[in-house]
N, C-alpha and C positions, 0 to 999 in steps of 0.2 A: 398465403404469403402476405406479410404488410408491408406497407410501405413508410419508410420513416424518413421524417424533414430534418432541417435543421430546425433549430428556436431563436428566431430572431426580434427581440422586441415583441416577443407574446406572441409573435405569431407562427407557426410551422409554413417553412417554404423547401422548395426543392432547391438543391444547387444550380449558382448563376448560369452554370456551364452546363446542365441539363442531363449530368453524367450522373450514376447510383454504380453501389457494388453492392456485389450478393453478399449475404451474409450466411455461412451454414453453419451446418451443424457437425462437429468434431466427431462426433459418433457413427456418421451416416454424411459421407460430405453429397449424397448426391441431394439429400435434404436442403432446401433453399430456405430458411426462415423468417425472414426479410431481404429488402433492398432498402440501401442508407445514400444520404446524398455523398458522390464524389465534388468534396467541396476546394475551393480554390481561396488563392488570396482574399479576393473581392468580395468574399462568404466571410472571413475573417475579418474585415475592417468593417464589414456592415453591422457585424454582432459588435465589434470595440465601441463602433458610434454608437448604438441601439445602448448599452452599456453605461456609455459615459452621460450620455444623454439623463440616465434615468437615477444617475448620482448622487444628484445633490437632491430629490426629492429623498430616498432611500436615507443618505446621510444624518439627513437633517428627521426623519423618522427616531423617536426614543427608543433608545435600546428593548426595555422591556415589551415595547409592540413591535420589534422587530422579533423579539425572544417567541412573543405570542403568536406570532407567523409560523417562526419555524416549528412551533408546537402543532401547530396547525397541517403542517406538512408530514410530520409525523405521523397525524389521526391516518393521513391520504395514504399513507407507505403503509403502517401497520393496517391499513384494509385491506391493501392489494398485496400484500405477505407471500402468499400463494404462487399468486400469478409471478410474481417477479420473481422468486424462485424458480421457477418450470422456466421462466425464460432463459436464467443464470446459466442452469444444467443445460440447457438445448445449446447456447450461444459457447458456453466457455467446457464444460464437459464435467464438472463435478458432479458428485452424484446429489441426488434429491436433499437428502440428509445437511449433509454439506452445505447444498446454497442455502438451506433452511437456517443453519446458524450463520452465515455471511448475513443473512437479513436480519436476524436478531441482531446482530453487532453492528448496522449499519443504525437500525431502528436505537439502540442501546447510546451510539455516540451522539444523534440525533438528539435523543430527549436529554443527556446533561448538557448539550451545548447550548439548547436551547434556554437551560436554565441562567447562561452566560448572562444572558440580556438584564437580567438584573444583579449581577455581578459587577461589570464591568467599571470598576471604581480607580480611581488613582488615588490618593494621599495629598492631604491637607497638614503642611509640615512648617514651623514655627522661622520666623524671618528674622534676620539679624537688626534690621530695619522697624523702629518704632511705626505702630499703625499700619500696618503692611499684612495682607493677607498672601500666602504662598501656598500653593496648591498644583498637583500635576492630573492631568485627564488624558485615555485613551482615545485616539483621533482612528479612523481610518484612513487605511492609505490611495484608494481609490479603485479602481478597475482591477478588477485580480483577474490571471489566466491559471486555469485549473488541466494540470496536462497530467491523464490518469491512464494507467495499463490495464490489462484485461482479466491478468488474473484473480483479481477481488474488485469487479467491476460494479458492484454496489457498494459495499463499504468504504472505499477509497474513496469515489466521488464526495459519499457525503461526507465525510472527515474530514473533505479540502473545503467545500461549499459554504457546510454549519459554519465554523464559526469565520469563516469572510464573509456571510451574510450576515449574523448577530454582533457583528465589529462596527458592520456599517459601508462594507464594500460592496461595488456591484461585480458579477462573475461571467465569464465566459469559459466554457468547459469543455474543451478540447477530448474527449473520450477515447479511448482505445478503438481501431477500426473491426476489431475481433467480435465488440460484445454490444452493438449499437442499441440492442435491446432494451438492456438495461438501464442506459442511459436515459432512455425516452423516458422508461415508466416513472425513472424518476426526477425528471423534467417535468412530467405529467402533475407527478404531485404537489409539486411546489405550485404547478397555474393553478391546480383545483384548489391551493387552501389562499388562494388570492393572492398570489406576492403581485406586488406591481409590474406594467412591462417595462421590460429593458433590466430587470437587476440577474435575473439568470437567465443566460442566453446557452445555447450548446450550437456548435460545429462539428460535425464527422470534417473527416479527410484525412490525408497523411501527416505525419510529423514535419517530415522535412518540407513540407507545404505550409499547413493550417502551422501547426503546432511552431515553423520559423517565423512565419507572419505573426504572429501574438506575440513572440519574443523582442520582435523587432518595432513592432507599434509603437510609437512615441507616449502614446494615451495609456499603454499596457504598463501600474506602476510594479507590480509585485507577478512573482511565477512561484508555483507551487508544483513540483514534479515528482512525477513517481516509475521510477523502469530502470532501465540498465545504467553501466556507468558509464560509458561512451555518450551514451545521448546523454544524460545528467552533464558529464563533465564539458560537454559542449556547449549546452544552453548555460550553464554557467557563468562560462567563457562570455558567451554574449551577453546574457542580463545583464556584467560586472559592467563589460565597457559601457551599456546607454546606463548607469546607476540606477539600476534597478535593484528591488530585492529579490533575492531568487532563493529556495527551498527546494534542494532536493534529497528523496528519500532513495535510495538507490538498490546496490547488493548484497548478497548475505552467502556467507562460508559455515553455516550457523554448527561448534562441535556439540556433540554431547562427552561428558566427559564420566567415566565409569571405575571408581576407583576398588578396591581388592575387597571392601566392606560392603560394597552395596548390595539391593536388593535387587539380585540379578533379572528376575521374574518381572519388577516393576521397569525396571532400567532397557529389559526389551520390549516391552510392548509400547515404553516412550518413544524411542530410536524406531519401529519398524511406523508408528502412526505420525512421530515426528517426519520421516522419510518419503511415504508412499502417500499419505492423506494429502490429498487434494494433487495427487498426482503428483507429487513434490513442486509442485508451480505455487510457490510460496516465499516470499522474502525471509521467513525464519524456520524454512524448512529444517529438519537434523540432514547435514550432507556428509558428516563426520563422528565417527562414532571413534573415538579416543580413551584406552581401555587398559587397564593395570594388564601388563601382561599373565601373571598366577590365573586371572581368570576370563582370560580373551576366548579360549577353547570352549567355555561352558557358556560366555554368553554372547558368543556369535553362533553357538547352536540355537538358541533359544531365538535372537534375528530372526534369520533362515525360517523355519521353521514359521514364525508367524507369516514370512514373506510367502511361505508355499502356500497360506491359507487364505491370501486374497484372491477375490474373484473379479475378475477384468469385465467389465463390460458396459452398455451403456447407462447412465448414471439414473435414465428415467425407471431402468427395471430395478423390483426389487429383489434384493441380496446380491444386487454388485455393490463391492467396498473401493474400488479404483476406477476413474473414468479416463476418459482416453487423453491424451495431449492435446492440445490447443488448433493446432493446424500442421498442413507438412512441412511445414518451416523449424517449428519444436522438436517432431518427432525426427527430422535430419540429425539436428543438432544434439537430442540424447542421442540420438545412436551414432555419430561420429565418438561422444567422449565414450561410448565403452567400447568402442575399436583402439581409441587412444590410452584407454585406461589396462587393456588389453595388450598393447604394444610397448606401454611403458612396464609389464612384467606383472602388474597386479594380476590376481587369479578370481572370476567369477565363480561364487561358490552358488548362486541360482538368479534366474531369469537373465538378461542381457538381450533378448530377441523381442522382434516385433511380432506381435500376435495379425497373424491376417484370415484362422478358420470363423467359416460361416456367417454371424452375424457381427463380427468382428474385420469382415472382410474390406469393408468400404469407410471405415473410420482409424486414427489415428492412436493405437494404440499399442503398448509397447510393457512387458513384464518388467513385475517392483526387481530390481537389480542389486543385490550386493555382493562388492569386492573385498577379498580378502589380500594381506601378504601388499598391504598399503603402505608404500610410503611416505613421509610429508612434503617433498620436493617434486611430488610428482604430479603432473596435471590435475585430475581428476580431485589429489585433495587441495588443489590452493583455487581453482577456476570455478565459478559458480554453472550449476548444468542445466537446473531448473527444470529438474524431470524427476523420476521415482528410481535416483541410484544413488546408493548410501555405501561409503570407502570406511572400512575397519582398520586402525590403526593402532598397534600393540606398544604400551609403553613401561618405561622400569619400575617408575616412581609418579610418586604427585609432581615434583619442578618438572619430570620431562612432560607429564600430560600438560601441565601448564603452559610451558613453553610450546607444547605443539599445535594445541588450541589457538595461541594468541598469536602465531605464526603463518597470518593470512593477510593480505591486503582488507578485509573485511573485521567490520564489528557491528553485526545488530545484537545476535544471540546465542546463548550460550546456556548450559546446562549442565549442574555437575551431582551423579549420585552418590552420595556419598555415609555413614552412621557418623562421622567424623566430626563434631561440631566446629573446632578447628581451624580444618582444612577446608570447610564448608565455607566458613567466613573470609581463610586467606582465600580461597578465589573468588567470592563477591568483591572483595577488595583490588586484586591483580590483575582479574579477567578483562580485557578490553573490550566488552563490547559496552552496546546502551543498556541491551533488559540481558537479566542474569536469575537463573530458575535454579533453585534446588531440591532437587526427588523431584520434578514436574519439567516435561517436557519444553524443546525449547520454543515451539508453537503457540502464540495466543496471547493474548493482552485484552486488559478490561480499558472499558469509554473512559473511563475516570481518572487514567493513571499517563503519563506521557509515552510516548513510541517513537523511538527513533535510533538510530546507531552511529556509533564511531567511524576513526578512520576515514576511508574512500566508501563506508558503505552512505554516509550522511553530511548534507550542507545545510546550514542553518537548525532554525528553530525545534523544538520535536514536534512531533503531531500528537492529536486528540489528550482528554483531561485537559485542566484547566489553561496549558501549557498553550493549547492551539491557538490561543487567539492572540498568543504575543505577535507573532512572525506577521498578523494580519492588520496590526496598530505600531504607530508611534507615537510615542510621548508629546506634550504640549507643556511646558513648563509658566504659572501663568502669576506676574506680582499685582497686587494691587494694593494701592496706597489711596488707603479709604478715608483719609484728613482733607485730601487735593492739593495737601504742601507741596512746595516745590522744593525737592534741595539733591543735595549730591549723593551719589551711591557712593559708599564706601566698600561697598559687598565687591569682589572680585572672582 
């Protein structure tokens, strides 16, 4: 079992308070995998000082050797690939596979952001003013708190980290209490490729603990959030009032939309791995399969059918395709919504039960779920579940699939299959969310391109591609009058 600190100014310490909590394994909770510090306030304003402290050397660092840093952390991640994988899968419960491309995509956003640092350019734009140079530059905006969830506990981190580090901010990373693993190793990598102390610091502990003291720091300028929408729309609430800037990426209702032309064959195997991959513990899971009625019958058979062919079990063995739920926290909360999904009248056509034989017995797992005989006002299709149950919903036309689609408090993603080129484009154009797939499921996004959602699913800036490093700068608008005249602006 290891033991993990916090990162305070380069250094690993225990919490003030002398407290850890076990960390297990979803699969086997009698498995202990580490102990992480249970950290307090006084854990948090020690990382803000450690932080602020190490500011203005990091700032004042040129972007492209800051870039060459984070390149450098990169070499340290793409060594330990492996190992932080096997950790992913024990900590958070995806299978092998799985955390293997989470670390590709963490390593993926990594190296374009890194590329930032010689990017990071403003505009040299002509003055109204004789002999006057005008010109804007990206400033950082100082101390960032980085508040990241469990379920893609390597790639989020770095997404929030890269470019507040290549901006020129120092961090402090408030991690999920689920997956402390991960966070270390990649804490790890940043000290082995030398960042200086005090620019990435990390805290375990609780949210309503660590994660409100960071909010509340005076010294804390910017919050970068990723989890539900209660806590999102709280810290919110509080960054707004001390004027801070605050970023968060929240929930997802994500449909897939199935129209009477599609490729029924492709359109199910998108829905059943949009659904069930990675346990459906995904912000762009499919929770919604939204479907021409003429041919709901043929290809909710075809669902089913892939859903009967996954194999439950723990993520390190191989030919399991579904790993367990997160903790018993998760696994309550799916199986409260397919009692509710149950009670509101929908009709389970396979899985709905928690798996407890044999080696399944001591971990948190629970059969890929879909409901048929869905309606749109009913819980199950408007409430995010964040588990492996997908709501089949039969519609007349394209405006009603549209309409039922875009009929959720949520918008990150969305997906419509469709031969129609058309109707293809009216709903890239109609659809409410941020990322919009057609013939390609609603799961996944490249480093290079922006991420983020609509509505109540998103606040602020989007994440990763070149897009990420807005939310983490402010402009500096700068005149210079290079004669030394003196005279009056008439510029207004």
């Amino acid at each position: 079992m290891e033991r993990i600190g916090n990162l305070i100014n380069g250094e690993w310490q225990a919490a003030r308070s002398g407290q850890s909590s076990p960390d297990l394994n979803p699969a086997n909770s009698d498995e202990v995998i580490a102990e992480f510090p249970k950290s307090g306030v006084d854990d948090a304003r020690g990382a803000v000082a450690a932080a602020k402290a190490a500011l203005p050397g990091w700032r004042g660092t040129p972007a492209p050797r800051r870039g060459d840093l984070l390149f450098a952390a990169w070499e340290q991640l793409r060594a330990r690939r492996e190992e932080l994988a096997i950790a992913l899968t024990k900590e958070e419960g995806k299978t092998l596979a799985e955390s293997r491309g989470e670390v590709q995509k963490a390593l993926n956003v990594m190296e374009f952001i890194a590329g930032e640092g010689r990017r990071l350019g403003g505009d040299a734009l002509p003055s109204e003013l004789p002999a006057t140079l005008a010109y804007t530059v990206r400033e950082p905006l100082g101390v960032v708190a980085a508040v990241t969830p469990w379920n893609f506990p390597v790639a989020i981190p770095v997404w929030k980290i890269a470019p507040a580090l290549v901006a020129g901010n120092t961090v402090v990373l408030k991690p999920a209490s689920l997956t402390p693993l991960c966070a270390k190793i990649i804490a790890e990598a940043f000290l082995d490729a030398k960042l200086p102390r005090g620019v990435l610091n990390l805290v375990f502990g609780a949210g309503g603990t660590v994660g409100d003291a960071l909010v509340e720091h005076p010294d804390v300028a910017a919050v970068s959030f990723t989890g539900s929408n209660d806590v999102g729309t709280r810290l919110y609430q509080q960054g707004a009032a001390a004027h801070k800037r605050v970023q968060c990426e929240m929930g997802g209702k994500n449909a897939l939309v199935v129209l009477e032309d599609a490729d029924l064959d492709l359109a199910a195997a998108a829905a059943a791995d949009g659904a069930f991959g990675s346990t459906g513990q995904r912000c762009t899971a499919t929770s919604r399969v939204v479907v021409a009625q003429e041919v709901a019958e043929a290809l909710t058979e075809r669902i089913v059918a892939r859903a009967r062919e996954i194999v439950v079990g723990d993520g390190m063995r191989e030919g399991v395709s579904m790993g367990p739920l997160v903790d018993q926290n998760q696994l309550e909360t799916v199986q409260s919504y397919i009692e509710i999904g149950k009670t509101e009248g929908a009709r389970v056509l396979v899985g709905g039960e928690r798996l407890r034989e044999g080696a399944l017995a001591k971990g948190f797992f629970v059969e890929p779920t879909v409901f048929g005989d869905v309606r749109p006002d009913m819980r199950i299709a408007q409430e995010e579940i964040f588990g492996p149950v997908l709501s089949i919903l039969a519609t007349s036309d394209f405006e009603e699939a549209l309409a039922v689609a875009n009929g959720v408090r949520y918008g990150l993603s969305s997906s419509i299959y469709t031969r129609d080129v058309a109707r293809a484009m009216s709903f890239c154009e109609r659809i409410e969310t941020g990322i919009v797939h057609v013939n390609s499921p609603t799961v996944g996004g490249e480093a290079h391109l922006p991420f983020g959602g609509m509505k109540a699913t998103g606040i602020g800036e989007r994440e990763m591609g070149q897009t990420a490093v807005e939310f983490y700068t402010q402009w500096k608008t700068v005149y210079i009058d290079y004669t030394g005249a003196r005279r009056t602006s008439k510029v207004y």
